[in-house]
C-alpha atoms as one frame of an Amber mdcrd trajectory, in Angstrom:
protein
  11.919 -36.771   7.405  11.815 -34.455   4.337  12.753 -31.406   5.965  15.924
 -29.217   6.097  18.463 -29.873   8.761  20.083 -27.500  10.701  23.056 -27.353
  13.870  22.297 -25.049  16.963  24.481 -25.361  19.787  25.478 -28.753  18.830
  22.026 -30.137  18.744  21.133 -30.992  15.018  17.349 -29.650  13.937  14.806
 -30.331  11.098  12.777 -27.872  10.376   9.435 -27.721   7.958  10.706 -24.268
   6.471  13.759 -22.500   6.112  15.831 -21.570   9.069  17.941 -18.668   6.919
  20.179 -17.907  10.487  21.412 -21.014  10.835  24.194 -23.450   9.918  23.165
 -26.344   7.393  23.679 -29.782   7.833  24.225 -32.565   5.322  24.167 -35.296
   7.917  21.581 -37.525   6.391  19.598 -40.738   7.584  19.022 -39.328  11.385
  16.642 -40.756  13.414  13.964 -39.039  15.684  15.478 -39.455  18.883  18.429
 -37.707  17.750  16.679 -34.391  16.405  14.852 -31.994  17.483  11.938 -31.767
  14.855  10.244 -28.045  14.344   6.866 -28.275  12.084   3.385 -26.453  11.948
   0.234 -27.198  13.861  -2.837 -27.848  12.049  -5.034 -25.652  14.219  -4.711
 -23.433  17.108  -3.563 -25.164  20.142  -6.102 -25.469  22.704  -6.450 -22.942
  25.027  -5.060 -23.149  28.596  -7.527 -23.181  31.588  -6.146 -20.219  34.552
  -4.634 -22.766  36.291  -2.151 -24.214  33.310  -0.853 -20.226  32.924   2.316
 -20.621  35.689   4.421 -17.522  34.249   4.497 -14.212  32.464   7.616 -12.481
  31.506   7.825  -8.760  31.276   7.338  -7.296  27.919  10.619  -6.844  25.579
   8.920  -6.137  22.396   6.188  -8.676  22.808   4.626 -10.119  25.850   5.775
 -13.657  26.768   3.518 -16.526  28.947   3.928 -20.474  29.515   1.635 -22.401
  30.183   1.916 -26.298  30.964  -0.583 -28.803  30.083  -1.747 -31.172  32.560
  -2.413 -33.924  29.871   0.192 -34.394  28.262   2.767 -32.035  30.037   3.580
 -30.386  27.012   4.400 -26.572  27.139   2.649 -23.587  25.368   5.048 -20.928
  25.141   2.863 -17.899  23.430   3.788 -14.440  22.322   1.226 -12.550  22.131
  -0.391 -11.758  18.922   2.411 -13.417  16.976   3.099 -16.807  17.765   2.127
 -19.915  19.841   4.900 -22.392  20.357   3.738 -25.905  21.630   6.857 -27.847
  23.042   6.775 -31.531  23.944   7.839 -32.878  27.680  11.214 -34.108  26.045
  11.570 -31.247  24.401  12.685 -32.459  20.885   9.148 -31.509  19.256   8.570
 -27.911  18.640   5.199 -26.949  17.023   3.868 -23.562  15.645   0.997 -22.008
  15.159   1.915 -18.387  14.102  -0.448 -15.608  13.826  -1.979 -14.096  10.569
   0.439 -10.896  10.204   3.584 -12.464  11.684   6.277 -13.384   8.494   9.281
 -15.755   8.338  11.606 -13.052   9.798   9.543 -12.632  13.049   8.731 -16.519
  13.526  12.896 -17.106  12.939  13.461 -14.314  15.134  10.984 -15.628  17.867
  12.502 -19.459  17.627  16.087 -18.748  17.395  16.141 -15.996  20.062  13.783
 -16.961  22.602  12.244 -21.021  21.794  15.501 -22.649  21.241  17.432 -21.116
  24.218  15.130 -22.191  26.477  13.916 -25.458  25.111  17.978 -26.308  24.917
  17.836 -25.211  28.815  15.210 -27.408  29.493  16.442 -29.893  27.814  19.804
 -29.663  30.684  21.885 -27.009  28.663  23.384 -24.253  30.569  21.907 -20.936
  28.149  23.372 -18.088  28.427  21.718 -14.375  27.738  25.271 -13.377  26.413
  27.475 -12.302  22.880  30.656 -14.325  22.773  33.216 -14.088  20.510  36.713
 -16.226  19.684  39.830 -14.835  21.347  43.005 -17.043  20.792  41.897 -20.149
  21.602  38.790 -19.417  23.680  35.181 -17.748  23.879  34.532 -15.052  26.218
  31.098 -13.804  26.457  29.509 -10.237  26.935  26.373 -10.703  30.133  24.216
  -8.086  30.799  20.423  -6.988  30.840  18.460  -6.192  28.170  20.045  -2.617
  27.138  23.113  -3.299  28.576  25.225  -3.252  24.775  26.182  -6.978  24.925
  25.321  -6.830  20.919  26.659  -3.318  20.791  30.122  -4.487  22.600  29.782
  -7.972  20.823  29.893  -6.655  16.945  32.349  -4.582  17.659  35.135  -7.329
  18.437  33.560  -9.206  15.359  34.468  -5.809  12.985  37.826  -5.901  14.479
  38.382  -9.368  13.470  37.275 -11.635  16.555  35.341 -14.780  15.313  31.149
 -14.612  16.235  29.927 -17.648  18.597  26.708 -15.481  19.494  24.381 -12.479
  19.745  22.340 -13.457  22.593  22.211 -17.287  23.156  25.320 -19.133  24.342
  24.926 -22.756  25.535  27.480 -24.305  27.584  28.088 -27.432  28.056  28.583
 -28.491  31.714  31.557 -31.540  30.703  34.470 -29.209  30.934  32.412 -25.940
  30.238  32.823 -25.946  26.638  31.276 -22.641  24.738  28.377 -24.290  22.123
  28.220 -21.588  18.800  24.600 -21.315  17.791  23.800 -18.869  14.603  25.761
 -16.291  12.875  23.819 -13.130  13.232  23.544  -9.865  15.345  20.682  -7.898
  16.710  21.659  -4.178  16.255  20.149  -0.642  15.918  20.961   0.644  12.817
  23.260   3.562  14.748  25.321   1.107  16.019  25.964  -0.708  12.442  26.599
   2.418  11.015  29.186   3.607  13.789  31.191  -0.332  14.283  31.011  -1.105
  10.552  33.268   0.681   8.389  32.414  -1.492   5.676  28.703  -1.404   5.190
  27.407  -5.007   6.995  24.787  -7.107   4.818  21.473  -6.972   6.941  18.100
  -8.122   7.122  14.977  -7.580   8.889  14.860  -8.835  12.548  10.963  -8.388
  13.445   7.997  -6.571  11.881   7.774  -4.904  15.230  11.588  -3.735  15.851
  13.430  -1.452  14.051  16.434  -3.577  15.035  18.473  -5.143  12.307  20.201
  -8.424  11.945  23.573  -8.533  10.742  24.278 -11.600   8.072  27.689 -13.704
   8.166  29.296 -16.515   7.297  32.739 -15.769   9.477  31.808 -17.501  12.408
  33.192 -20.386  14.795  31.744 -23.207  14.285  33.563 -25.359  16.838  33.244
 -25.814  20.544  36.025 -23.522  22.741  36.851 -23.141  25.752  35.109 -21.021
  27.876  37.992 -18.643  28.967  35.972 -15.722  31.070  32.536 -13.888  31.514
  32.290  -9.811  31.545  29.392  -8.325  33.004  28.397  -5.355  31.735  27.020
  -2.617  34.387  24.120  -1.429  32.422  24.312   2.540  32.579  27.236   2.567
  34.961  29.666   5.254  34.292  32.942   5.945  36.379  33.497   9.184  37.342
  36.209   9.926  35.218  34.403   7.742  32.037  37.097   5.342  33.000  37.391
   1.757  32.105  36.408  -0.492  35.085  37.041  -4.399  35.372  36.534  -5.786
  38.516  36.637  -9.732  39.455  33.336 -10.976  40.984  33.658 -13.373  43.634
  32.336 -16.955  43.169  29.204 -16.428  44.946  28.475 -12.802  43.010  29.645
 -14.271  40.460  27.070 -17.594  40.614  23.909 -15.482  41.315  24.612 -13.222
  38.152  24.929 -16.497  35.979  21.831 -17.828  37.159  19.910 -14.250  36.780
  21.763 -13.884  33.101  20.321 -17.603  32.335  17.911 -18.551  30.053  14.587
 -20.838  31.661  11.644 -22.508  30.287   9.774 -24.492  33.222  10.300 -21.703
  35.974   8.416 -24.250  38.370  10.775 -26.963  38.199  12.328 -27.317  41.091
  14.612 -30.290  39.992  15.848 -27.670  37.310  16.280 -24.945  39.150  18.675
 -27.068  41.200  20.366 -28.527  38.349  21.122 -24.586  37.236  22.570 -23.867
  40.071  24.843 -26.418  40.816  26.109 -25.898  36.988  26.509 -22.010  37.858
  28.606 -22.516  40.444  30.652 -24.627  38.928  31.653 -21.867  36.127  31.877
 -19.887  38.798  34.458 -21.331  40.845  36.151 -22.301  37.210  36.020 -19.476
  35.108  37.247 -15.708  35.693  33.826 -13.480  35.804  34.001  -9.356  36.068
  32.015  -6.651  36.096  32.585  -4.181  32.875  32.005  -0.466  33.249  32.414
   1.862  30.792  31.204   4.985  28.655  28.336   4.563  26.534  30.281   6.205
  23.392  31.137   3.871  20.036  34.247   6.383  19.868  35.330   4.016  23.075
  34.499   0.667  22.162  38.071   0.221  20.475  39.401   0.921  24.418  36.893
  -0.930  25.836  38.575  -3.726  23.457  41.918  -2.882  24.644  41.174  -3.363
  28.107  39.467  -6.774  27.995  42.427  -8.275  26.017  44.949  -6.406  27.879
  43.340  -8.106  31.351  43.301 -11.749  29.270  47.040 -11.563  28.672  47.629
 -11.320  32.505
């Protein structure tokens, strides 16, 4: 194929430039049906009539939309005024027409953080919005909404030592709910590298639009684990005492935050939509899930630490 070959989540991808986040791959003579291929378009993609627009994210940086093409049922995922994303039916073709002022770091960021997830889901993955790390022999992984510190709480067990699976993208695969590393990086502010860093972290731009950072590594898992338990965090809940709070969802809580915390590409496929659920509520009924409460204060996080681990050695 000529290009450079890649692992995400266990899938193995070509790509026509350089994919700096992640892991290489030196597996050579692989056919098509195997690997997802990522390569530029010649020209714009044509664009969608009203009716092929079926869904519009809210804005996290840069607006999102899908729309599905009624020829060839291929998807156009665009971000406004950076990138258009054309994704085949099967989802192992990924094509990309980026705009004039958006650079490598942007396009990466756009394809490893958003694209991937969500072809992967498409594709029959379980994605997770979630940071997981390695404890003992297992992942468990930090869900939350956008703002909620799952990065923050994340990169903090990595400084104290706790193997990276991911920032913001964990796959899991539904065969005894196995925790799928994809790339070695994290998303931070630069106030919260300074503060969970004592040594200062190698970083790189994430986006010409974010002030965010992404934290560069090499110490990561690169195996499948276990998926050993799920925390929730409460985004701006605060105990009254700035207390520590863990509390075990029940299965049903537990499935509806899952599905809400999940990533999606065809939001009108019904057939999906059932397959996510039934895969939710089997981690649910399989896998310990809590909500996580605590202060907002980096001073903390080493507590915050304490209590998670403390409640896994139960």
């Amino acid at each position: 194929m000529g290009n450079d070959l890649y692992f995400y989540a266990g899938e193995l991808i070509s790509s026509a430039w350089s994919l700096g986040g992640l892991l290489s791959s030196t597996e050579a003579g692989v056919s098509d049906e195997r690997t997802l291929v990522i390569d530029l378009l010649d020209a714009p993609p044509c664009e969608p009539s009203e009716l092929e627009w079926v869904h519009h994210w809210p804005s996290e940086g840069c607006g999102m939309s899908l729309a599905i093409s009624g020829e060839d049922a291929s998807f156009l995922l665009r971000f406004s005024n950076l990138a258009d994303f054309v994704i085949s039916e099967c989802g192992r073709q990924i094509r990309v027409w980026p705009a004039l002022e958006t650079g490598l770091e942007t396009l990466n960021h756009l394809l490893l953080d958003q694209v991937l997830p969500r072809v992967l889901s498409q594709r029959g993955l379980l994605v997770l919005h979630a940071g997981a790390v390695r404890v003992g022999n297992h992942a468990i992984a930090f869900l939350g909404d956008t703002g909620s510190g799952k990065s923050t709480l994340t990169a903090s067990f990595h400084a104290a030592g706790y193997s990276l699976l991911s920032d913001d993208g964990l796959a899991v695969k539904n065969e005894g709910l196995w925790a799928l590393p994809t790339y070695p990086s994290l998303r931070l502010w630069p106030d919260a590298i300074a503060s969970i860093y004592a040594q200062k972290a190698v970083v790189a731009p994430m986006a010409h639009y974010s002030s965010k950072r992404r934290i560069v590594m090499t110490d990561v898992a690169a195996e499948p684990l276990p998926l050993g338990a799920l925390y929730v965090l409460e985004s701006g809940a605060v105990t009254p005492d700035r207390s520590i709070l863990l509390r075990r969802l029940t299965p049903g809580a537990a499935c509806v935050t899952i599905i809400a915390n999940s990533f999606q590409l065809d939001v009108t496929d019904l057939h999906h939509a059932a397959d996510t659920l039934a895969d939710a509520g089997r981690i649910a009924e399989c896998v310990p899930v809590f909500s996580l409460a605590y202060p907002w204060d980096f001073a903390r996080l080493p507590e915050v630490q304490e209590a998670i681990l403390a409640q896994r050695s139960e």
